[in-house]
C-alpha positions in Angstrom: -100.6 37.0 196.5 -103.3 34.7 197.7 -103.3 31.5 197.8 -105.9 29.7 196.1 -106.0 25.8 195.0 -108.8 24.4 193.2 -110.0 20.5 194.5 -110.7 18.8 190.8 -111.6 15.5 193.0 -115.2 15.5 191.8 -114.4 15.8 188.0 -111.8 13.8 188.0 -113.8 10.9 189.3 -116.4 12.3 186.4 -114.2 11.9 183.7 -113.0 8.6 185.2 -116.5 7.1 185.6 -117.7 8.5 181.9 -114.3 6.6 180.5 -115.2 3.4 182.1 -118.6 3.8 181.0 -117.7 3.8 177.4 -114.4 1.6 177.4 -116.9 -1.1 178.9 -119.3 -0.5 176.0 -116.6 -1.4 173.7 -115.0 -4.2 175.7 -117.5 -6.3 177.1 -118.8 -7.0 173.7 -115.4 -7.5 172.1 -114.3 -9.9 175.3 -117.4 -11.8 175.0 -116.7 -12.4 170.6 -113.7 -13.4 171.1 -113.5 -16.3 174.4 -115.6 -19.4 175.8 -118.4 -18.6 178.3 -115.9 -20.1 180.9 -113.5 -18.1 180.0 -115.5 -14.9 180.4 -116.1 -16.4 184.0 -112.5 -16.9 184.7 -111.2 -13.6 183.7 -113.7 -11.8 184.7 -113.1 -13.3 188.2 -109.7 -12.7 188.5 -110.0 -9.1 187.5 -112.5 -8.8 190.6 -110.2 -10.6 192.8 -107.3 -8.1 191.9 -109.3 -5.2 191.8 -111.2 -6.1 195.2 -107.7 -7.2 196.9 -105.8 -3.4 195.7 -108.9 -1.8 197.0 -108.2 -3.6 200.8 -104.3 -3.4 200.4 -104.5 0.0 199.8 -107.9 1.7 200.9 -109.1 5.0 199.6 -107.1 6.7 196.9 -104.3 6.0 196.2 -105.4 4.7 192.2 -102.1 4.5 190.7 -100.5 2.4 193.4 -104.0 -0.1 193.3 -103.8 -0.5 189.2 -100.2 -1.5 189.5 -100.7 -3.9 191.8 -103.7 -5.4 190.3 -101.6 -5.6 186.7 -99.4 -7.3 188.8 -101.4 -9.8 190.5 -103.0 -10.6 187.1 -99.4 -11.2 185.6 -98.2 -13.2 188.2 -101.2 -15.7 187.5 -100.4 -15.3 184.1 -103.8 -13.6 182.5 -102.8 -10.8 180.4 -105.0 -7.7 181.1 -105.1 -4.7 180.0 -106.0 -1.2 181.7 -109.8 -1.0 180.1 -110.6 -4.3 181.7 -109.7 -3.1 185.2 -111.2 -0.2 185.0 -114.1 -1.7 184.2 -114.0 -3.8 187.1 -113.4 -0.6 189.2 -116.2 0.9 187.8 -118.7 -2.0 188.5 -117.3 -1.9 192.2 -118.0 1.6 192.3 -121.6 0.9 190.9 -122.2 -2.2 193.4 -121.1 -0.1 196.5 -123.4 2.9 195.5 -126.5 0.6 194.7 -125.8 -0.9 198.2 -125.3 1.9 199.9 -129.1 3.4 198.2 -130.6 -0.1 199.1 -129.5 0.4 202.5 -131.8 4.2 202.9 
């Protein structure tokens, strides 16, 4: 019987990426109805911070462990996130390393 596995790396990060897309088309306008313009500032900033401080704590991969401890992180500082608005941090840090890594050719 041979043994054959199948690497679903590249769809999975598909699928991801199309889900972020559209659960930041939804949220950023509901976010933006419904808090200050300082407010917007400070949430969105601490979402970055936890996102960007997973993604050095942990390094490549390893998504599960990274959203945990961002919810975490967020909770201890008492700001009550949800799972679309760190994924759509994740997916704007995927988009600002991509655009600086095609800036960079």
């Amino acid at each position: 019987m041979p043994n054959t596995t199948i690497d679903l790396t590249q769809i999975v990060v598909a699928v991801i990426g199309l889900l972020s897309a559209l659960i930041t088309y939804r949220l950023v306008p509901w976010i933006k109805a419904n808090t200050t313009v300082k407010q917007q500032a400070m949430i969105k900033s601490a979402v970055q911070i936890a996102v960007f401080a997973a993604e050095q704590l942990y390094g490549s991969g390893h998504g599960a462990e990274k959203f945990e401890y961002a919810m975490q992180w967020l909770r201890d500082r008492n700001y009550d996130a949800d799972k679309t608005e760190i994924e759509a941090a994740v997916y704007e840090l995927l988009n600002k390393d991509k655009q600086e890594a095609n800036d960079g050719e």
